[in-house]
C-alpha positions as a LaTeX table, in Angstrom:
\begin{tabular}{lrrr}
\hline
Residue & $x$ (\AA) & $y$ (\AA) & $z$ (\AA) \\
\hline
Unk1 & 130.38 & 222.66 & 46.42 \\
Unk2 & 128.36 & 219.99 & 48.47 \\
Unk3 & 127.14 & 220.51 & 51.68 \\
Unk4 & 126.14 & 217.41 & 53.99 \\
Unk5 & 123.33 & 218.10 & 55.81 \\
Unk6 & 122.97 & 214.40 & 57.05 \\
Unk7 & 125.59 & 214.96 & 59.10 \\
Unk8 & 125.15 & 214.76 & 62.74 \\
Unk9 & 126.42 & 216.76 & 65.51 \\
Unk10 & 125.80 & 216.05 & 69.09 \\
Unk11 & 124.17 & 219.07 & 70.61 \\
Unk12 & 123.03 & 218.01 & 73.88 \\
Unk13 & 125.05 & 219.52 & 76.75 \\
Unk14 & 126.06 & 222.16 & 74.34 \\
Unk15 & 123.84 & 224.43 & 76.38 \\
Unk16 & 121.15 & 224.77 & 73.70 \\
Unk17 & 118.13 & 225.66 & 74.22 \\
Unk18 & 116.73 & 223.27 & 71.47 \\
Unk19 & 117.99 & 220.13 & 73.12 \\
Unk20 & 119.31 & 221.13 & 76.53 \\
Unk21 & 115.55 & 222.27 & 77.61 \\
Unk22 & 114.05 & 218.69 & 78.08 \\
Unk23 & 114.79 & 215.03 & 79.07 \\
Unk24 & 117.95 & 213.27 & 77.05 \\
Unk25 & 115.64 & 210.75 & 75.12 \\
Unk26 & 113.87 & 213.66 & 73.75 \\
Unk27 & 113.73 & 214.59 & 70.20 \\
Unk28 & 112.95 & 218.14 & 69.95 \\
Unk29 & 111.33 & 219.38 & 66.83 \\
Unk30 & 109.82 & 222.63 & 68.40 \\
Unk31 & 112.00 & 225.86 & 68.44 \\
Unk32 & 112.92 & 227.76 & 65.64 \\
Unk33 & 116.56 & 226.37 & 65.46 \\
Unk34 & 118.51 & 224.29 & 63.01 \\
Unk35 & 120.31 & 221.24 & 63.58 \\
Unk36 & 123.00 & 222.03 & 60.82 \\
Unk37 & 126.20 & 223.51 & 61.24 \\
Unk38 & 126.62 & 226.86 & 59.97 \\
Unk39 & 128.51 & 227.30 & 56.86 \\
Unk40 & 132.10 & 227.05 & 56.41 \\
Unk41 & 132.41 & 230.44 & 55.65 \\
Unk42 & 130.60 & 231.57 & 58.90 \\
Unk43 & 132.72 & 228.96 & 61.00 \\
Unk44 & 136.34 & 230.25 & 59.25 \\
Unk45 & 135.28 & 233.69 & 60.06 \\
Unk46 & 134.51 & 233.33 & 64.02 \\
Unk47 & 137.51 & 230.91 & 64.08 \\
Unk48 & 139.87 & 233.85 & 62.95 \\
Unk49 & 137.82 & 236.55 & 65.43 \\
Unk50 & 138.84 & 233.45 & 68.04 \\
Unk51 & 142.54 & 233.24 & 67.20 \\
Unk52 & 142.41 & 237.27 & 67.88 \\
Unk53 & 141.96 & 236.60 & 71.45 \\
Unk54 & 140.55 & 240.42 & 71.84 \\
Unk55 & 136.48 & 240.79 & 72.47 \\
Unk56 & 136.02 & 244.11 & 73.12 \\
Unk57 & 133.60 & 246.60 & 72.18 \\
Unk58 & 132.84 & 246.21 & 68.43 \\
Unk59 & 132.90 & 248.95 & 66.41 \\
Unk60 & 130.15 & 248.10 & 63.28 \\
Unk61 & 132.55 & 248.49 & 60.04 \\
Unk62 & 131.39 & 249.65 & 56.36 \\
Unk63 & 131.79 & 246.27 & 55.49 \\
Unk64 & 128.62 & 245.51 & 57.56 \\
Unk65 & 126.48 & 248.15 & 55.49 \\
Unk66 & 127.95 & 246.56 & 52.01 \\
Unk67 & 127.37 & 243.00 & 52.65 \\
Unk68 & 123.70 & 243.64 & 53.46 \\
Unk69 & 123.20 & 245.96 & 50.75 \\
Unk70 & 125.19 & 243.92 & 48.19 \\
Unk71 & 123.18 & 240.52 & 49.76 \\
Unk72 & 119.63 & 242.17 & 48.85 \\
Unk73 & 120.07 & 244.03 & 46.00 \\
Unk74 & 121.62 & 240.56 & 44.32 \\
Unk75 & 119.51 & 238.03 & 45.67 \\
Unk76 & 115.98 & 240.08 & 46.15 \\
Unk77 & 116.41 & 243.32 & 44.02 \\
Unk78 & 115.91 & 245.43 & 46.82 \\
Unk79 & 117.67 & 248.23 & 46.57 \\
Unk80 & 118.75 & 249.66 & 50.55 \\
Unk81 & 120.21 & 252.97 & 51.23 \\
Unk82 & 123.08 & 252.11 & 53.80 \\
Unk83 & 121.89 & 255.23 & 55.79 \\
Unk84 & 118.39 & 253.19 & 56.31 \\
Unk85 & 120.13 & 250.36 & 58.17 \\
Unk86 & 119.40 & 250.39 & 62.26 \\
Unk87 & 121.26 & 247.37 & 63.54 \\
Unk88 & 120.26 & 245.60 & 66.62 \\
Unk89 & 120.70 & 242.32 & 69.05 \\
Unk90 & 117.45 & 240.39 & 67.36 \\
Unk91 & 114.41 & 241.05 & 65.44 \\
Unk92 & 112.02 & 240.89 & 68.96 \\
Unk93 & 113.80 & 243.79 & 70.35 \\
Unk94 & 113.52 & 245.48 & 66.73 \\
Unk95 & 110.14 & 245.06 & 67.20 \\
Unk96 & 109.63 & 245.76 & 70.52 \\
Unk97 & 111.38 & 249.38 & 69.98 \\
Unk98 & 109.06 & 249.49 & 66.71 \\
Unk99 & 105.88 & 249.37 & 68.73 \\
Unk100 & 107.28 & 251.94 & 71.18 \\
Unk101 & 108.37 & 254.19 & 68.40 \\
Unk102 & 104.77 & 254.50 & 66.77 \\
Unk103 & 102.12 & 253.35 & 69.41 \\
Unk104 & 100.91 & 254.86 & 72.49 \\
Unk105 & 99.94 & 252.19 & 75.32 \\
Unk106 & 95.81 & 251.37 & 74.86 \\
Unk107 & 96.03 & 251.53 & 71.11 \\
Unk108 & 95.58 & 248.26 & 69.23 \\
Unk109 & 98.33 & 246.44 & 66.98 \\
Unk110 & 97.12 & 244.48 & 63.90 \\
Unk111 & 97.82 & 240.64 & 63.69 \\
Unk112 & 96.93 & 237.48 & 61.21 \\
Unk113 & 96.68 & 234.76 & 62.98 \\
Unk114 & 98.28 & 232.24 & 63.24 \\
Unk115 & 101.28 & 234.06 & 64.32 \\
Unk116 & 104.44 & 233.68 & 65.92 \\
Unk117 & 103.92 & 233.43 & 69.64 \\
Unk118 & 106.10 & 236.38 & 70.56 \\
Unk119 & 103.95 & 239.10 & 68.54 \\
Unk120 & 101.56 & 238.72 & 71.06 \\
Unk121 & 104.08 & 239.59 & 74.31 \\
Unk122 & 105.75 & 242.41 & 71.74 \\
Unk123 & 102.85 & 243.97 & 71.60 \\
Unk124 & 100.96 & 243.61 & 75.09 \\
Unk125 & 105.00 & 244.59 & 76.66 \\
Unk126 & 104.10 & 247.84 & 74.62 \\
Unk127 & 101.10 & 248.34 & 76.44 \\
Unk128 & 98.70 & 247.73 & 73.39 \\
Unk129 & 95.87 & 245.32 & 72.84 \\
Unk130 & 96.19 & 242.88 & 70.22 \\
Unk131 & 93.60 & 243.33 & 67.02 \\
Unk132 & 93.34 & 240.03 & 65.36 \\
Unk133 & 92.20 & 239.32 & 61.58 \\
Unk134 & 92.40 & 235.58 & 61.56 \\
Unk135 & 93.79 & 234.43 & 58.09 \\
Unk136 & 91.47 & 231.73 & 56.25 \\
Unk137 & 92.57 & 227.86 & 56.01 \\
Unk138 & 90.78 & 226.36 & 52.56 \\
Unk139 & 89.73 & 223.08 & 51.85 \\
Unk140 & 93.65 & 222.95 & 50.26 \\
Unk141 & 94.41 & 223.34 & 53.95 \\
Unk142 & 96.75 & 226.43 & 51.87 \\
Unk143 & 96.17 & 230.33 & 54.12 \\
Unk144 & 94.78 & 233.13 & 52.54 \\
Unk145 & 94.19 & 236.67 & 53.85 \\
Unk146 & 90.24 & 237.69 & 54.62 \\
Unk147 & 90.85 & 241.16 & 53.13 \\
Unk148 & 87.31 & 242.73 & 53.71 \\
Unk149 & 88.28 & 241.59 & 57.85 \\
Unk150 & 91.54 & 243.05 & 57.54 \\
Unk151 & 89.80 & 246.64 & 56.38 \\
Unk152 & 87.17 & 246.28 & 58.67 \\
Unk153 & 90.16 & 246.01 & 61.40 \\
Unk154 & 92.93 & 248.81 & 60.24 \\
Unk155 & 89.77 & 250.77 & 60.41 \\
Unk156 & 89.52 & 250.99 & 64.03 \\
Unk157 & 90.65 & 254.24 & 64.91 \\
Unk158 & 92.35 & 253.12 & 68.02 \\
Unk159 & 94.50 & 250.30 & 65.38 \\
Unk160 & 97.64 & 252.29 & 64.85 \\
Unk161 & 100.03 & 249.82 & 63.24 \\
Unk162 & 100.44 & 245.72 & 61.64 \\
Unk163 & 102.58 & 243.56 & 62.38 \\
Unk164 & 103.11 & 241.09 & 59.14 \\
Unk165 & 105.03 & 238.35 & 59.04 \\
Unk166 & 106.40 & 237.58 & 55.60 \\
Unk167 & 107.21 & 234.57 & 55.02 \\
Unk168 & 104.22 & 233.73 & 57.75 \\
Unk169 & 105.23 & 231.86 & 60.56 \\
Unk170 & 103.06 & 229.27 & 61.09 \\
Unk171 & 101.35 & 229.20 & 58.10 \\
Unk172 & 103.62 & 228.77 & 55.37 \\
Unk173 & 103.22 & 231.09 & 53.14 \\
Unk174 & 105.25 & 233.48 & 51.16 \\
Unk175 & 102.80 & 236.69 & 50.23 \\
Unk176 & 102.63 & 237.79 & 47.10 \\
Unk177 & 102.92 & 241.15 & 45.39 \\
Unk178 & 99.52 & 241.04 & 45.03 \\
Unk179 & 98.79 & 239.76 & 48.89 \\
Unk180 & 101.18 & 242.66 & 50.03 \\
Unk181 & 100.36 & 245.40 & 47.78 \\
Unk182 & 96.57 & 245.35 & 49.15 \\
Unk183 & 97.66 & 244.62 & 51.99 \\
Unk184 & 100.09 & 248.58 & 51.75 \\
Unk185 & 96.63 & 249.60 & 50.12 \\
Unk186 & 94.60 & 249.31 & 53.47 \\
Unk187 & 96.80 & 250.51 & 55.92 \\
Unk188 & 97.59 & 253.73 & 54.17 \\
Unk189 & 93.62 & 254.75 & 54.16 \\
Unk190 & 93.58 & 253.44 & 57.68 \\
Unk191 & 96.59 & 255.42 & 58.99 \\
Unk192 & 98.28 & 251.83 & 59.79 \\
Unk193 & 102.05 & 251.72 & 60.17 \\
Unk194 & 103.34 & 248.58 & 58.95 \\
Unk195 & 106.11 & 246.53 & 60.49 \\
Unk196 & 107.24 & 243.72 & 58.81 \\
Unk197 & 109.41 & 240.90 & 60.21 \\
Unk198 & 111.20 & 238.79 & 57.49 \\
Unk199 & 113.15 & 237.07 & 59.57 \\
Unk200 & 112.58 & 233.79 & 57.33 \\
Unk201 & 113.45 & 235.70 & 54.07 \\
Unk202 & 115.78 & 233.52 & 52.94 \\
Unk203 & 113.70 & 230.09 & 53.51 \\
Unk204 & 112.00 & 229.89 & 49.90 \\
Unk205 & 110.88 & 226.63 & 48.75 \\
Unk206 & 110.99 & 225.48 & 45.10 \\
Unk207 & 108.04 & 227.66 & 42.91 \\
Unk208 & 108.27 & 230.57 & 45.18 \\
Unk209 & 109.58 & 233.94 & 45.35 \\
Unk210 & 109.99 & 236.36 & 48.64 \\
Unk211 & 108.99 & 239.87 & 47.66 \\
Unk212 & 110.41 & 242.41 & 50.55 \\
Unk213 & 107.53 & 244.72 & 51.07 \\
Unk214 & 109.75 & 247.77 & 50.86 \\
Unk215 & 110.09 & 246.93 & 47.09 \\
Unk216 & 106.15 & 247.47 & 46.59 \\
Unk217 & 105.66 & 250.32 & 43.80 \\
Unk218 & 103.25 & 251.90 & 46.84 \\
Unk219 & 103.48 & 255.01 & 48.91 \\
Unk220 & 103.34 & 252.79 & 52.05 \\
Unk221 & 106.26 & 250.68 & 51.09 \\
Unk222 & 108.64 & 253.89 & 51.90 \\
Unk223 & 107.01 & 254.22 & 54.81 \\
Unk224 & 107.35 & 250.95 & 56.55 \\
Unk225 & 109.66 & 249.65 & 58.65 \\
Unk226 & 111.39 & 246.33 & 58.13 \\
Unk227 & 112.79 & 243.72 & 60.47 \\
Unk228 & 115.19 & 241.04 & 58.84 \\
Unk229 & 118.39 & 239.08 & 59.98 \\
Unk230 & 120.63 & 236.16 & 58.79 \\
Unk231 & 119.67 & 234.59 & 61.82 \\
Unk232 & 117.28 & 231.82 & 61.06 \\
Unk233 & 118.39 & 231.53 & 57.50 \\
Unk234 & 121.98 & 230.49 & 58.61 \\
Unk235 & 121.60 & 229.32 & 61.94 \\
Unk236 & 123.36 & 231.49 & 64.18 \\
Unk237 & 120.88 & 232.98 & 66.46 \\
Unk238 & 122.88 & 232.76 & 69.27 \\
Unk239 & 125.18 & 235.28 & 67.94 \\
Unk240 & 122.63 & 238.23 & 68.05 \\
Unk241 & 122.58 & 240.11 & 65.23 \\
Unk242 & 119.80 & 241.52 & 63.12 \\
Unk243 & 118.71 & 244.98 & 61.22 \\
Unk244 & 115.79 & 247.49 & 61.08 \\
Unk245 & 115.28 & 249.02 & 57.64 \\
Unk246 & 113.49 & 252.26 & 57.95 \\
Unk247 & 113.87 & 254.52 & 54.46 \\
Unk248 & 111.94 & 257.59 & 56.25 \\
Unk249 & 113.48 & 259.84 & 58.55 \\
Unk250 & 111.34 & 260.73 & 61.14 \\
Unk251 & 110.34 & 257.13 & 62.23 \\
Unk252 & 114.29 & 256.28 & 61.76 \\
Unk253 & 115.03 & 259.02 & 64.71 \\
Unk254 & 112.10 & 257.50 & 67.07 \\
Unk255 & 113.35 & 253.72 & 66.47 \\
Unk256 & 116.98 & 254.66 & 67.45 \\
Unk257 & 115.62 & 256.54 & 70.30 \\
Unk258 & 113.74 & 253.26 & 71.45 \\
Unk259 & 116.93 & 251.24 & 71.10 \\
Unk260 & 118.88 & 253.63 & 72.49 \\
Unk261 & 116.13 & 253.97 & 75.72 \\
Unk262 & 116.14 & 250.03 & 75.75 \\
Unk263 & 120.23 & 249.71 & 75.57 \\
Unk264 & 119.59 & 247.10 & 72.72 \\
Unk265 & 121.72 & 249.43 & 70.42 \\
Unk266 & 125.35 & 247.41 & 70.64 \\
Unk267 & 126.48 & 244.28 & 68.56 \\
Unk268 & 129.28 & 241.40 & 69.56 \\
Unk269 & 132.12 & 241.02 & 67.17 \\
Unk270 & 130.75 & 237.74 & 66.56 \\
Unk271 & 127.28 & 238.80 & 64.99 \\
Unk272 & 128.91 & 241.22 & 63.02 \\
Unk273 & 131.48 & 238.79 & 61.27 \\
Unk274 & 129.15 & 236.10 & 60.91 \\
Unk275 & 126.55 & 238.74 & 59.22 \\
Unk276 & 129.37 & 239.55 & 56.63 \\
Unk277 & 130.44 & 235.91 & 56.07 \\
Unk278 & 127.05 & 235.07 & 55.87 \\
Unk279 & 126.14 & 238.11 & 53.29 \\
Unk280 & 129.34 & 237.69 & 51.37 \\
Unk281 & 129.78 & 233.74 & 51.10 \\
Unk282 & 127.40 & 231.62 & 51.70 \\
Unk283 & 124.24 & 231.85 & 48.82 \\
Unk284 & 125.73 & 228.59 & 47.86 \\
Unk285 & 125.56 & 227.44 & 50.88 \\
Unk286 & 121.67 & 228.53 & 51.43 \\
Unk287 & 120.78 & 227.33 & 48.21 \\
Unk288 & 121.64 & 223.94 & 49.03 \\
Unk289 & 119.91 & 223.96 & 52.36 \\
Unk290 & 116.70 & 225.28 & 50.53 \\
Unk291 & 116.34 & 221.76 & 48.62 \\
Unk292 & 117.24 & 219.86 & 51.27 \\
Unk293 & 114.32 & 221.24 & 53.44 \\
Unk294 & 112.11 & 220.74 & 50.62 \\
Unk295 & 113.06 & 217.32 & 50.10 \\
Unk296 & 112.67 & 217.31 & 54.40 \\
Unk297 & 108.83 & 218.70 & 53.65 \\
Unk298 & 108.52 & 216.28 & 50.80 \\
Unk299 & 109.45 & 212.92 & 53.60 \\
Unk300 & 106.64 & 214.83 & 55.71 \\
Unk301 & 104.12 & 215.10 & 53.45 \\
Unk302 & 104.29 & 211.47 & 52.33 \\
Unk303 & 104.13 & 209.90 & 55.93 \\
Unk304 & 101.31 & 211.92 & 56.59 \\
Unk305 & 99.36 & 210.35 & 53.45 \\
Unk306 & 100.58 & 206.91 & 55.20 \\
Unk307 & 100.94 & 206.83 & 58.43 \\
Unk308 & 98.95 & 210.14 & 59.35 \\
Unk309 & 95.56 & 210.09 & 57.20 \\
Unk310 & 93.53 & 211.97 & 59.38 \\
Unk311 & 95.72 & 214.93 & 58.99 \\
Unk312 & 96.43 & 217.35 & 57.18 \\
Unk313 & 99.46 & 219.28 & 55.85 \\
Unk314 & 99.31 & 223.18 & 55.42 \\
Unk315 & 101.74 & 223.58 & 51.65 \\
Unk316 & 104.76 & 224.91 & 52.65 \\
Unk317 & 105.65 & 227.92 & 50.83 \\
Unk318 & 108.69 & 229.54 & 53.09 \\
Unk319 & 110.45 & 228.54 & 56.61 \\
Unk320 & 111.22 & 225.08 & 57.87 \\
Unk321 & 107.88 & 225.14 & 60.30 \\
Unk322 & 105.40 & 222.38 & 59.28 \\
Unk323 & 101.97 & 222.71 & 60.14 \\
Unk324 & 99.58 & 219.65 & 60.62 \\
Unk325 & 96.04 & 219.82 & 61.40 \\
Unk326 & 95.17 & 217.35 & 64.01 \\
Unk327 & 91.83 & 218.57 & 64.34 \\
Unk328 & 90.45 & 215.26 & 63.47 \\
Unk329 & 91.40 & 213.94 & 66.97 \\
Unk330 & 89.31 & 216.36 & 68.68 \\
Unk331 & 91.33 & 216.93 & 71.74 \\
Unk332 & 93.70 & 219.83 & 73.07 \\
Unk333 & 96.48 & 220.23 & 71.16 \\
Unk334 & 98.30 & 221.28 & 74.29 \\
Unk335 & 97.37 & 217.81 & 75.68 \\
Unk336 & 98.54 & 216.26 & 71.82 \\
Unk337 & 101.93 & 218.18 & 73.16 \\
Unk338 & 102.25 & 217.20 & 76.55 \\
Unk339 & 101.38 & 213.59 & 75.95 \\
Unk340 & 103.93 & 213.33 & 72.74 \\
Unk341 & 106.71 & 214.79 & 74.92 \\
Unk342 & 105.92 & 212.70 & 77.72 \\
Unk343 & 105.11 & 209.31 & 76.54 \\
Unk344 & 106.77 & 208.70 & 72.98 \\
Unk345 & 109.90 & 211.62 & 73.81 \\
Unk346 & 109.34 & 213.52 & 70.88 \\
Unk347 & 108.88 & 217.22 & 71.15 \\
Unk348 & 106.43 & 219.50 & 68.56 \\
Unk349 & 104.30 & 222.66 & 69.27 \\
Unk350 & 100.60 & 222.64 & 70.51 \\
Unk351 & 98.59 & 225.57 & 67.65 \\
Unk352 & 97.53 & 227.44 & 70.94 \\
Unk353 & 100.68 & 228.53 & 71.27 \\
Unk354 & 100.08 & 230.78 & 67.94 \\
Unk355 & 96.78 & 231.39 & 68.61 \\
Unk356 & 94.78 & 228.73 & 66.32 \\
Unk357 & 93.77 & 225.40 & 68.26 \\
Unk358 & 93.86 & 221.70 & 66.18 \\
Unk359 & 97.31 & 222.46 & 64.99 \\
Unk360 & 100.85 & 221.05 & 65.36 \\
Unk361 & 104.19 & 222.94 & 64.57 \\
Unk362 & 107.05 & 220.72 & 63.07 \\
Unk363 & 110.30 & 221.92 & 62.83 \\
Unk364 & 111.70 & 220.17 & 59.86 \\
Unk365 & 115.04 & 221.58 & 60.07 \\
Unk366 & 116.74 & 218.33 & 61.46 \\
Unk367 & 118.78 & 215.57 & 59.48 \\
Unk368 & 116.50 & 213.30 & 57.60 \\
Unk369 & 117.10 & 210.67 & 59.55 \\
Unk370 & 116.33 & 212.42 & 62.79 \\
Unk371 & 113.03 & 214.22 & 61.18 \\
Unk372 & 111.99 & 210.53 & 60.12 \\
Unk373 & 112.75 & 209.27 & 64.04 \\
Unk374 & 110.87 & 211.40 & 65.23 \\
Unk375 & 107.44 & 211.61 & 62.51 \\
Unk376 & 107.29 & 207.68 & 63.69 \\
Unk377 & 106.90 & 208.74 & 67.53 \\
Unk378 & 104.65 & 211.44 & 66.33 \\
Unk379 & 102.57 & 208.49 & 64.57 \\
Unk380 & 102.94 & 206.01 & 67.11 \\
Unk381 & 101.53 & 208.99 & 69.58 \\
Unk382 & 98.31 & 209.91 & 67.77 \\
Unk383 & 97.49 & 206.40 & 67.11 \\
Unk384 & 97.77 & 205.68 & 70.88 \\
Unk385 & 95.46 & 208.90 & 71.86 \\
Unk386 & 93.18 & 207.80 & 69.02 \\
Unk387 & 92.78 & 204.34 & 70.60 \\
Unk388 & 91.88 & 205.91 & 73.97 \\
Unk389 & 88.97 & 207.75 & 72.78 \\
\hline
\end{tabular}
């Protein structure tokens, strides 16, 4: 069945953050937040929760537990014990209850960056210090993980725990087995628990292949606890809904004590439905959007050999978030920001925000015709800050 992805829908005024957050002659390609309408599966299923009328307390039903278990055994060979499953209201609190669960406050919290702005508050909130091991752009402008700095790091006796993001937002990339598996290798001698969020799990471009980290043939992969939700993969973050996977015990019992200490432990009867609709129906549905972000990437990377050849485009391996070095301008990407959103109304995100200055996020998650709106303010931007200097 075809999906059309081209088609428009007015969001401004619709209370969304994405658009309703800045000036109506603003194109915003910042947030992590799709411009497509969620499947029709996901739509039929809140419409019949609707014609209910009744939005009480939810009760989480088996169904829940087999859709996610079906969903990732099928599509990723990940076999999940339903009794692993800790569901939540997002994948920051999951996080943020991680970090409580296994850190004390002073301890450090491992990090590649760049990473998605909110590891950083997640783990300072916890009272920990953030441990960076900066990942390595090459001359392919493609990430790759300095592993002798990543040792050197979990070897801090005050690091007690990683945060990974797989896929990596900003960077791109999808980790390999290989990537991961050393990655399981170093925290184990170090004493590192590892929290991963794949929150973007389901955002694989062509040539690429998400391994969950639980499904490493390693001692630490039963030992680590994993964030994931159909959140960003079918856009319906508003609705709140995403699950901790924890396969041992003890660390199960001190993440539901965190949730529970946090009141983050109780879903809507929206999340839940559109989790099962999601889980159940819709692979079709993602499949097609995959290819049409690639193609989206694809439109990117050619105006940027046009239009844009002082920059340069990090390969996009997984999620819809571009990254363009701008370095060659040599000014503040925060001003590159400000300036864009000011002057030519389009919206993107300055690299500091992630910790890595020179860099621009792109959300490419828009309809073609929108993405290519707003690459030509992004080009008619640069040029004018290039002229200036």
């Amino acid at each position: 069945m075809p999906y059309n992805f081209d088609n428009i829908t007015l969001r401004r005024g619709s209370g969304s953050v994405k658009w309703d957050a800045t000036a109506e002659e603003t194109l915003p390609l910042w947030v992590a937040d799709m411009d497509f309408a969620a499947a029709p599966a996901i739509q039929e299923a809140l419409q019949r929760r609707v014609e209910h009328g009744i939005f009480g307390y939810a009760k989480v039903p088996e169904a829940y537990y087999d859709a996610i278990v079906r969903w990732f055994q099928n599509r990723h060979r990940w076999t999940i014990e339903r009794s692993h499953i800790i569901y939540t209201t997002g994948v920051i609190p999951a996080i943020a209850a991680a970090l409580r669960a296994v850190t004390l406050p002073g301890q450090k919290v491992l990090i590649q960056s760049p990473v998605y702005n909110c590891f950083y508050y997640c783990i300072r909130n916890a009272g920990c210090e953030v441990c960076d091991s900066p990942l390595v752009i090459g001359h392919d402008q493609r990430y790759t993980i300095d592993f002798a700095d990543l040792e050197a790091k979990a070897a801090d006796e005050r690091c007690t725990a990683m945060l990974l993001c797989n896929p990596h937002n900003p960077a791109g990339r999808v980790w390999t087995p290989e990537e991961l598996t050393h990655i399981g290798d170093i925290c184990q001698r170090h004493g590192v628990q590892i929290i991963s969020d794949e929150i973007h799990c389901e955002l694989i471009m062509p040539a690429h292949t998400f391994t969950p980290f639980a499904t490493l043939p390693n001692t630490e992969a039963s030992k680590a606890i994993v964030m994931n939700s159909p959140s960003k993969n079918f856009n319906i973050a508003g609705l709140q809904v995403a699950n901790i996977i924890v396969p041992n015990d003890t660390l199960r019992r001190q993440i539901v004590r965190a949730i529970n200490i946090h009141e983050t432990c109780d879903l809507n009867p929206f999340g839940i439905d559109a989790l099962i609709a999601a889980y159940n129906q819709c692979g079709e549905w993602l499949d097609e959007l995959n290819l049409y972000l690639w193609q989206n990437f694809i439109t990117l990377q050619r105006f940027v050999e046009k239009q844009l050849p002082n920059c340069k485009l990090t390969p996009l391996e997984g999620t819809y978030l571009a990254w363009l070095d701008v370095r060659a301008f040599q000014l503040p990407t925060a001003l590159i920001e400000a300036s864009l959103k000011e002057v030519e109304h389009v919206w993107v995100n300055s690299g500091t925000l992630y910790g890595q200055e020179g860099f621009l996020r792109i959300n490419i998650a828009t309809q073609r015709s929108r993405l290519e709106e707003g690459l030509q303010r992004m080009a008619q931007g640069l040029k004018r800050l290039a002229a200036k200097q």
